[in-house]
KEGU-147521 format. One line per field, with one value per residue (C-alpha): residue number from 1; residue in one letter; chain; x, y, z. Coordinates in steps of 0.001 Angstrom, whole numbers, plus 500000, padded with zeros to 6 digits. Last residue first. Example, Ala and Ser with C-alpha at 12.3 -4.5 7.8 and 13.67 -1.06 7.14 Angstrom:
! residues 2
pos = [2|1]
code = [s|a]
unit = [A|A]
c1 = [513670|512300]
c2 = [498940|495500]
c3 = [507140|507800]
//
This chain:
! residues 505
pos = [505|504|503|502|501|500|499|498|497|496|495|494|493|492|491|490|489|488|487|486|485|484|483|482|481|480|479|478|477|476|475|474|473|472|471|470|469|468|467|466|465|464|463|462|461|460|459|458|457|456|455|454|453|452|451|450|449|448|447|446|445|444|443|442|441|440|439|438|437|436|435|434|433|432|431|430|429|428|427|426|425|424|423|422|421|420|419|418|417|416|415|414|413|412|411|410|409|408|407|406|405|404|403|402|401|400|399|398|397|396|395|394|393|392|391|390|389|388|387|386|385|384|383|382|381|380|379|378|377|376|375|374|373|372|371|370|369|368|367|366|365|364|363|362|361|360|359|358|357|356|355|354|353|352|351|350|349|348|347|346|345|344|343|342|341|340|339|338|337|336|335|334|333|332|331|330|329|328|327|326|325|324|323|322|321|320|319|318|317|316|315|314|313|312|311|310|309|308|307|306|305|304|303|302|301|300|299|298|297|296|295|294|293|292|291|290|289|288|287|286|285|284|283|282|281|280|279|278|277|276|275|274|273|272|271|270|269|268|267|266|265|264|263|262|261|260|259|258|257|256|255|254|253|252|251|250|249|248|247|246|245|244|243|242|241|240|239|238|237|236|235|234|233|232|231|230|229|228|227|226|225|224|223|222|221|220|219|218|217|216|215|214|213|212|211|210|209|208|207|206|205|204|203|202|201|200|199|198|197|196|195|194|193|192|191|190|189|188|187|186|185|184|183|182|181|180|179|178|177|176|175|174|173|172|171|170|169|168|167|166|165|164|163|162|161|160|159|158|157|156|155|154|153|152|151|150|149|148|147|146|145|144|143|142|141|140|139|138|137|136|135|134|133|132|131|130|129|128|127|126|125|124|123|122|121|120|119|118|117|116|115|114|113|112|111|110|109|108|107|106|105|104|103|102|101|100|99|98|97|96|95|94|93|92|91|90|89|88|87|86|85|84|83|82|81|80|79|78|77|76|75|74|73|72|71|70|69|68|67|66|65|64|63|62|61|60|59|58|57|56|55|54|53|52|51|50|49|48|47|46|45|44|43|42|41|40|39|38|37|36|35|34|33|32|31|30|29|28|27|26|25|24|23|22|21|20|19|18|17|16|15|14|13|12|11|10|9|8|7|6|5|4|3|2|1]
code = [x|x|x|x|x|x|x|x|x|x|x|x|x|x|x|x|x|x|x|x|x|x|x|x|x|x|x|x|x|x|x|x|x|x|x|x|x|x|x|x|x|x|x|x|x|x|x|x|x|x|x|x|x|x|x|x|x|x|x|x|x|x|x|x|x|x|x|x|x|x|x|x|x|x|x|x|x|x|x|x|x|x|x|x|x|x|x|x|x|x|x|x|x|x|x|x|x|x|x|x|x|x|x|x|x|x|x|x|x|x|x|x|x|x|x|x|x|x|x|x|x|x|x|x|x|x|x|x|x|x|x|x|x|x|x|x|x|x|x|x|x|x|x|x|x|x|x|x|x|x|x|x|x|x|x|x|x|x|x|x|x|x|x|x|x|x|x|x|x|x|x|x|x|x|x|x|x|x|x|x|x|x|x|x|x|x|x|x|x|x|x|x|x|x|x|x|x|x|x|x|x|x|x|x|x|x|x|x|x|x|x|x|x|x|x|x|x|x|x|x|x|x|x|x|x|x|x|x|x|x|x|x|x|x|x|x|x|x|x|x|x|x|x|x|x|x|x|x|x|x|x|x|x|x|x|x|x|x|x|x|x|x|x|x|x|x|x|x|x|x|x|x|x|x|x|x|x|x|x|x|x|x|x|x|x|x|x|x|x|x|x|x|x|x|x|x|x|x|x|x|x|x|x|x|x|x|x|x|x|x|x|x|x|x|x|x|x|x|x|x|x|x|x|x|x|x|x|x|x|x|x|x|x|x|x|x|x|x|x|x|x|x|x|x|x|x|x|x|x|x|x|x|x|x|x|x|x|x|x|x|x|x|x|x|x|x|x|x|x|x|x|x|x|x|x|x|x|x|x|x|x|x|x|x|x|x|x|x|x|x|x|x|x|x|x|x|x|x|x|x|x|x|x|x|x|x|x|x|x|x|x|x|x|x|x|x|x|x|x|x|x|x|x|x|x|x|x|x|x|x|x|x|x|x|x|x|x|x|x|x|x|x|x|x|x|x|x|x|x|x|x|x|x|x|x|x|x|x|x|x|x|x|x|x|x|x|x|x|x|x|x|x|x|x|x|x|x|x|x|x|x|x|x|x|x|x|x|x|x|x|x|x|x|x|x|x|x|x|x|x|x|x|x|x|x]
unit = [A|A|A|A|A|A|A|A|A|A|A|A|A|A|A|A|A|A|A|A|A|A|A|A|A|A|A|A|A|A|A|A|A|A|A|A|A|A|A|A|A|A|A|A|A|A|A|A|A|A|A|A|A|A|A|A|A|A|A|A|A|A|A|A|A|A|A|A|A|A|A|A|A|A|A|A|A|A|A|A|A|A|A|A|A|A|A|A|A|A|A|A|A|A|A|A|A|A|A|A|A|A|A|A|A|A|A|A|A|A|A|A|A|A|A|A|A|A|A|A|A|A|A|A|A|A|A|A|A|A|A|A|A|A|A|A|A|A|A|A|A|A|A|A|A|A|A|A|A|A|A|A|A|A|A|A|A|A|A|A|A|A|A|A|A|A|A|A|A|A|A|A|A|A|A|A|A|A|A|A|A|A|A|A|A|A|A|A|A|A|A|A|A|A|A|A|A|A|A|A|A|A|A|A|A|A|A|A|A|A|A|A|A|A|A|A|A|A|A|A|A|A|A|A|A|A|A|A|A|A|A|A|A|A|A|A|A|A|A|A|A|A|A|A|A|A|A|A|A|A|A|A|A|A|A|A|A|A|A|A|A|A|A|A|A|A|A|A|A|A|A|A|A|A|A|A|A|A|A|A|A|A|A|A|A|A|A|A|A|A|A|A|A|A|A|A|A|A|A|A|A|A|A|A|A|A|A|A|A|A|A|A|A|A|A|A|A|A|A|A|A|A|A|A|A|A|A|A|A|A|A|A|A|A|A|A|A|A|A|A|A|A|A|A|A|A|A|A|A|A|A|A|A|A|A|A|A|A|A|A|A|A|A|A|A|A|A|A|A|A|A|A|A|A|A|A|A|A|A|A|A|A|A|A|A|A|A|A|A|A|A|A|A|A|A|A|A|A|A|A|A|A|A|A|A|A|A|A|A|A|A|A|A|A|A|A|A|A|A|A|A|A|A|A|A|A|A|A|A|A|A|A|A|A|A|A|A|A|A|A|A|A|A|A|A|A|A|A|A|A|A|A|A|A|A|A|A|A|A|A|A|A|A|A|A|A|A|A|A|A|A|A|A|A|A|A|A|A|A|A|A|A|A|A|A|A|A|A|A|A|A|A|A|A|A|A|A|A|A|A|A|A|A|A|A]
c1 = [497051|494729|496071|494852|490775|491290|491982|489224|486581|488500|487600|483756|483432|485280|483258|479815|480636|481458|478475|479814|479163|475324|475807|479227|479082|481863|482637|486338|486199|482871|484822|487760|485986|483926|486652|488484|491619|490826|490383|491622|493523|494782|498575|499178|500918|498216|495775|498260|498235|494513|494526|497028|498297|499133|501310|499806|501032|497995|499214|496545|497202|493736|494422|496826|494267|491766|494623|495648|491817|491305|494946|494457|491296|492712|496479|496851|493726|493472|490904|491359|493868|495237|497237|496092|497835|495288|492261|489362|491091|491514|488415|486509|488862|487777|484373|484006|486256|484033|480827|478296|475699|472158|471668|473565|470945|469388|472227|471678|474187|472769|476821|476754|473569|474521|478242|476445|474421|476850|476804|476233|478875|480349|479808|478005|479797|478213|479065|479963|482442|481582|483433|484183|485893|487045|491040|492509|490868|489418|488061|485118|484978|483117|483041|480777|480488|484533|484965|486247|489341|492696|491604|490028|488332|485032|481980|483283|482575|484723|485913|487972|489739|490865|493218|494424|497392|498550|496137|496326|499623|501082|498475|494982|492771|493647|491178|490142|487807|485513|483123|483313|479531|479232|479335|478604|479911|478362|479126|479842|479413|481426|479715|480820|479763|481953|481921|485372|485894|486298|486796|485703|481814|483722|483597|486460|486638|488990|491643|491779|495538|498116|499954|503339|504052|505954|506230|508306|508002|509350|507341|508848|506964|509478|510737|514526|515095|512248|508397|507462|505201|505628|505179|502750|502902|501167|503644|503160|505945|506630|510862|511729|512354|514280|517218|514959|513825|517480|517916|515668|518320|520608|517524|516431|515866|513288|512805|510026|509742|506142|503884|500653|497273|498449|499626|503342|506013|509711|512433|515095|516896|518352|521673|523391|527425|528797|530647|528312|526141|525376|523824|525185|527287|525686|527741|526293|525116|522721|520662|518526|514864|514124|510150|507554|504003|501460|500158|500125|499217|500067|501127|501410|501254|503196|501286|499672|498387|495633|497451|498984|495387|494838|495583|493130|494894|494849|498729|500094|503606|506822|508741|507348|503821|502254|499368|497353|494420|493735|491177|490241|490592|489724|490157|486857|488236|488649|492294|492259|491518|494611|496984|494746|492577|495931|496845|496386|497876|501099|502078|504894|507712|507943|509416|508340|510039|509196|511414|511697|514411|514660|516689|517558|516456|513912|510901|508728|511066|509926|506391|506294|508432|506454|503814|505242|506418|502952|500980|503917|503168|499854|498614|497019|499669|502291|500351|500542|504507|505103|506393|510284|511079|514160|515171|517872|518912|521266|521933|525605|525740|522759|521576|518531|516819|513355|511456|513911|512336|508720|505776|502759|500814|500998|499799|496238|497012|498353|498265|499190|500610|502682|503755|504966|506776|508546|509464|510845|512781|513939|514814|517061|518915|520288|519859|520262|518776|520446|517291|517128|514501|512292|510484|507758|505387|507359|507490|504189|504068|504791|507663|509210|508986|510979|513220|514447|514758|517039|518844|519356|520124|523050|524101|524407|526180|524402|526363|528161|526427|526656|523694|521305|518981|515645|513227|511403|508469|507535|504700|504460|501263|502658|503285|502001|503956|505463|506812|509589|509995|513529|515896|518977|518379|520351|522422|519658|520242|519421|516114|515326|516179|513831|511080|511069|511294|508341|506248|502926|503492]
c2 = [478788|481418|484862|486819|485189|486385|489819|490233|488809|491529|493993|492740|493530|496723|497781|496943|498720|502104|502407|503067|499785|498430|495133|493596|489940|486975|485274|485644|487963|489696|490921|492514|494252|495750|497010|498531|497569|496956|494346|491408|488866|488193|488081|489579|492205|494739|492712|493223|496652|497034|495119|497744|496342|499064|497747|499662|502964|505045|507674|509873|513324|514222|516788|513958|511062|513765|514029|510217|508825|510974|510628|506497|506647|507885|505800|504458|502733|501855|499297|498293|497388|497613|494680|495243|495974|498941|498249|498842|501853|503715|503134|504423|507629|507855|507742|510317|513045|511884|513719|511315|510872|512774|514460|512039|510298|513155|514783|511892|508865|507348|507013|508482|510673|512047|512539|514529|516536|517925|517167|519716|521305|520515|516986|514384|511099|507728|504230|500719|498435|494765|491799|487971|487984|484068|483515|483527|486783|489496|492556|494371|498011|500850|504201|507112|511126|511894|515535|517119|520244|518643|514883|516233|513427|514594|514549|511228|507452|505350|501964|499233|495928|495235|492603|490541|488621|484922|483207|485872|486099|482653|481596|481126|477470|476056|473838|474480|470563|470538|473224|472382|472159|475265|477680|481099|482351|484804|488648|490504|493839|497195|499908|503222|506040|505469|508309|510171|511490|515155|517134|520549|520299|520181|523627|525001|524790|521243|523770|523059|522642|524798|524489|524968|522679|520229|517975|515193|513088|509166|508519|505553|501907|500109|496479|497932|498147|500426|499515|502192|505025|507450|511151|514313|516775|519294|521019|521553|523604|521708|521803|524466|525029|527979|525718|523187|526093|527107|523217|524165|525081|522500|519754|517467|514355|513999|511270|510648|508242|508272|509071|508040|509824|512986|514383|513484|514032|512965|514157|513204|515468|514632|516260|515756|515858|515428|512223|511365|514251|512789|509665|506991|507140|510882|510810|511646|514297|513960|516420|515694|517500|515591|516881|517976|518464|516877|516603|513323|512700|509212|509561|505849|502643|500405|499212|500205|503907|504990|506174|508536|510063|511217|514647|516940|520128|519689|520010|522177|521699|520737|522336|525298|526037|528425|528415|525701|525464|521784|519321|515951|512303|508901|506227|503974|501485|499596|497947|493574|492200|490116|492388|494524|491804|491403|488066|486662|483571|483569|480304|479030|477946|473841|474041|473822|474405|475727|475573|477560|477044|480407|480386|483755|486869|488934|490413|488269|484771|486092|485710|482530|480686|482272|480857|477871|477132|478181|475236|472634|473429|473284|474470|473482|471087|474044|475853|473235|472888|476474|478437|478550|479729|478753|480327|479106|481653|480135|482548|483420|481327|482468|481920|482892|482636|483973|483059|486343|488751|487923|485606|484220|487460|486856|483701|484734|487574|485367|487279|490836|490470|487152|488202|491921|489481|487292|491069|492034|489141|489585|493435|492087|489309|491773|489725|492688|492249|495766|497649|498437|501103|501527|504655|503999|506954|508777|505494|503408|501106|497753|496685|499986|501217|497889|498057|501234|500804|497710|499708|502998|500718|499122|502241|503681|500303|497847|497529|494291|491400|490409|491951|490103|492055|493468|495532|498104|499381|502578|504057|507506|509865|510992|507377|504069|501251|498029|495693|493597|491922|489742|489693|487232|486213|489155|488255|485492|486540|490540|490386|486897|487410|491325|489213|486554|489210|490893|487541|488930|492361]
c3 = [484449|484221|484834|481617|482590|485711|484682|482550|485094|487151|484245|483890|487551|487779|484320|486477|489675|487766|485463|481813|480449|481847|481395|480481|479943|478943|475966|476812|472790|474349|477315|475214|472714|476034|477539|474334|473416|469215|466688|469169|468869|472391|472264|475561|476394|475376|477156|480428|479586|479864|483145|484384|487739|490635|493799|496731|498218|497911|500187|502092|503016|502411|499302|498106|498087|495975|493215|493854|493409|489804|488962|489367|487301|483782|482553|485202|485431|481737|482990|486864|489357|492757|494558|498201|501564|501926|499868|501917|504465|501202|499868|503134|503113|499314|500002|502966|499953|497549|499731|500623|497880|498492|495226|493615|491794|491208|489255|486880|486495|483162|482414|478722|478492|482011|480314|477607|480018|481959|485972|487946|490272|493747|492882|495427|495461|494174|495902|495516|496933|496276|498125|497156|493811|493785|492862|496365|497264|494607|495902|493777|492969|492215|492262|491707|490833|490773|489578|486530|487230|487717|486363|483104|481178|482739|484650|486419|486745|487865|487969|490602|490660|494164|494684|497511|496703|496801|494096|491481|491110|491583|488806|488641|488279|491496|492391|496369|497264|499992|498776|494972|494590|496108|492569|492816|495409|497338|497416|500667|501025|501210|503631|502188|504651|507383|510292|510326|513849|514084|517122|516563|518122|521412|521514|523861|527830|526981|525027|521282|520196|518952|515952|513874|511069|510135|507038|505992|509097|510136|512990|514553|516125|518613|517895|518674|514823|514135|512668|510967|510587|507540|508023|508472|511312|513294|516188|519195|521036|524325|524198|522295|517999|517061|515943|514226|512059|511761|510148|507498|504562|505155|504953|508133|508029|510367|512971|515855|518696|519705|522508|523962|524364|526048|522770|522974|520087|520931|519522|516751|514164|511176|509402|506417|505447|502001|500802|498252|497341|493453|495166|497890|501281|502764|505731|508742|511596|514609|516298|519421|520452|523937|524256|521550|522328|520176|516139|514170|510281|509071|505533|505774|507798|510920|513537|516471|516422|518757|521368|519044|518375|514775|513377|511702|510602|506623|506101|503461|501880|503825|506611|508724|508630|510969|513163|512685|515332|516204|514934|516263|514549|515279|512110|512093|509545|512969|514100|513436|516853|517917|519679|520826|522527|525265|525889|529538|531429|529331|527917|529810|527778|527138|523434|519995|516903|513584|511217|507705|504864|502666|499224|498616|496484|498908|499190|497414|498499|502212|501937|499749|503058|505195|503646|502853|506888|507599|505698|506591|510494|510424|513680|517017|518324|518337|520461|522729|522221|522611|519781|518281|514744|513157|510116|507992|504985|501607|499458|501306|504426|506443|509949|511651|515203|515716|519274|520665|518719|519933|519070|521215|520846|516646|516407|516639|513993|511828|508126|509509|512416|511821|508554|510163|512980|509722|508241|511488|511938|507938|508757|511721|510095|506949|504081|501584|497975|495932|494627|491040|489558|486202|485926|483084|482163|478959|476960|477616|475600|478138|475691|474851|478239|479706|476962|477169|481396|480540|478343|480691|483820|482042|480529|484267|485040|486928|490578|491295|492488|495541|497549|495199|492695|492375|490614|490845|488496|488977|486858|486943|487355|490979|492466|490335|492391|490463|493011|493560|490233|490219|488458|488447|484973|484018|481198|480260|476432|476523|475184|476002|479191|479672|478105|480567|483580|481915|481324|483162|484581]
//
């Protein structure tokens, strides 16, 4: 997405210079791209929207693939706590115990937000203040438009004499499933009857699938306030679901047409369900679901052999540096973009251009961190059926070679856990390897959420001069290496090479 938002002011004269890029998603073989605005400016205009949208397909070439959203910049105090306490979680996770609500005061006068963040002074004499206060600081301005001023402020609480090791040991890639019987399904498409164990759920994540007994079924009416229904009146139900684990706070919103299957529902039916977790206003993890089904689960007295726990079978690697002589000394060679995300550049290899019948037979990938690619992901997946002989000819992947491979559906759940909360890219990755990984993703119930880069349509943006858009064209004009094209860990490599090379500074 390099120089969008400058493209989109010198198109239309700096009449919107108060863009900004929130994230650009790739979701059922479209490319979102969303961007957004503050809370007081007025509305775009359908023909606003239309033009801006025009332009954005023409320029990245792409003209049926490109959905381009707006999203109004709230700076409502409690989703900014919670977003600080996500930070904390995710990139602090020592810090994290010592923080609650109550440590995070705000105020805000129109763009300008004051947060005040209060730990204990000895904790506070272990960190570095400034480094934090930017992060948080970086954190925030990518989520938000406003100008963010960060404290952090000690005082003489008591530290508590024990802190839980959940809080600060990051969760396994090891997710715990079992099976259940499905009976009947009620809202939503399929579900593949393996849910996970509530207990075993602490933090916020996606297409999360959940069975249990359900207790407390309330239903709520509202106004719809936005959208062609405006002004009409929609339902959602709440209950509780319980599996003997732990239980969660769950919310549907509930269609006209399926709120007689709510009707018919009873206290301690089980039901199988998919949904979103996330992290609710009172602190509390919710369940929001889209599908429901009916189940019943495996008595104790029946085989055990049915509960499922996903064993890894992709064990990702670390890969050294190779220079040291700069140990003491970070030079930042990379822009914004490449030094504050995690990215995972990734290839495949498959018998076939055709996404809804071909199969998967390897990936790779390698994860870049602060501008250095520092982990390999590499594996080949069995096929149901053999591998032609052209696309042997063209990959050197035989149908030896993946005579013992793990099934892609094993690889894929590894993948998934690998590159959650990263940047994804790759080579035309939109365009071909994304509906390989989504079509497979969907069959598991997985959502590949992450932001999506296009390497091959940031060369395109670019004003490399270049005789074609091919991979390899576009490694030999950097003067770099590709061995072995057509093997999935070696174009991932050569295409993050790629991308770092586009993001220099």
């Amino acid at each position: 997405m390099i120089n969008l938002l400058e493209e989109i002011n010198l198109k239309f004269q700096g009449k919107y210079n108060f863009l900004k890029l929130l994230n650009v998603v790739y979701e059922d073989d479209i490319c979102i791209i969303t961007f957004l605005y503050p809370y007081f400016i007025n509305d775009f205009t359908e023909i606003e929207k239309e033009s801006i949208e025009k332009f954005v397909k023409e320029f990245l070439l792409l003209n049926k693939n490109v959905k381009v959203k707006f999203k109004k910049s709230f700076l409502d105090e409690k989703l900014i706590i919670n977003d600080i306490l996500d930070f904390f979680k995710i990139n602090k996770k020592g810090l994290y115990p010592y923080l609650s609500y109550d440590k995070i005061k705000i105020s805000k006068n129109i763009q300008d937000v004051e947060i005040n963040i209060y730990f204990n002074n000895d904790i506070l004499g272990l960190i570095d203040e400034f480094a934090i206060r930017n992060d948080i600081k970086n954190f925030l301005e990518r989520k938000y438009i406003a100008n963010f001023y960060i404290n952090i402020i000690g005082n003489n609480e008591v530290l508590p004499s024990e802190i839980k090791a959940d809080d600060i040991t990051p969760i396994s890639n090891k997710v715990k499933r079992y099976n259940v019987i499905l009976e009947k399904k009620l809202i939503g498409g399929d579900i593949i009857p393996k849910p996970e164990f509530i207990g075993n759920i602490k933090k916020a994540k996606t297409s999360v699938i959940l069975a249990g007994f359900i207790d407390n079924i309330i239903k709520k009416t509202f106004l719809i306030k936005k959208g062609k229904n405006v002004g009409k009146e929609k339902s959602l139900y709440t209950f509780n679901l319980n599996d003997n684990s732990g239980k969660i706070e769950c919310v549907h919103f509930c269609a006209k047409s399926n709120e007689k299957i709510f009707e018919n529902l009873n206290n301690l039916d089980f039901l199988l369900c998919v949904g979103n977790i996330k992290l609710g206003l009172n602190g509390q993890l919710v369940y929001y679901i889209n599908k429901i089904s009916k189940a019943n689960p495996i008595l104790e007295n029946e085989k055990q052999e049915n509960i499922c726990i996903h064993k890894q079978v992709v064990h990702p690697d670390l890969l050294p540096r190779n220079d040291q002589s700069n140990m003491f000394e970070v030079k930042q060679e990379y822009n914004d973009f490449i030094m504050k995300n995690n990215i995972v550049v990734f290839d495949i290899e498959t018998t076939g251009l055709d996404f809804e019948n071909d199969e998967i037979t390897e990936i790779g990938a390698v994860k870049i961190e602060k501008g250095e690619i520092t982990q390999r992901f590499s594996s080949f997946a069995k096929p149901k059926n053999p591998i032609p002989f052209e696309v042997q000819k063209l990959t050197n992947i035989t149908n030896e070679m993946v005579e013992n491979a793990p099934k892609i559906e094993d690889v894929i759940i590894d993948f998934f856990e690998w590159s959650r909360g990263c940047v994804i890219s790759g080579y035309n990755v939109i365009g071909f390897d994304m509906k390989f990984i989504k079509k497979i993703a969907n069959n598991l119930n997985l959502k590949f959420d992450n932001e999506v880069v296009d390497t091959m349509m940031l060369v395109r943006q670019s004003s490399l001069k270049v005789t074609n858009y091919k991979l390899g064209t576009v490694v030999k004009f950097f003067g770099l290496v590709l061995n072995d094209a057509h093997r999935a860990f070696n174009d991932a490599f050569a295409t993050a090479k790629v991308l770092l090379e586009l993001n220099k500074k």
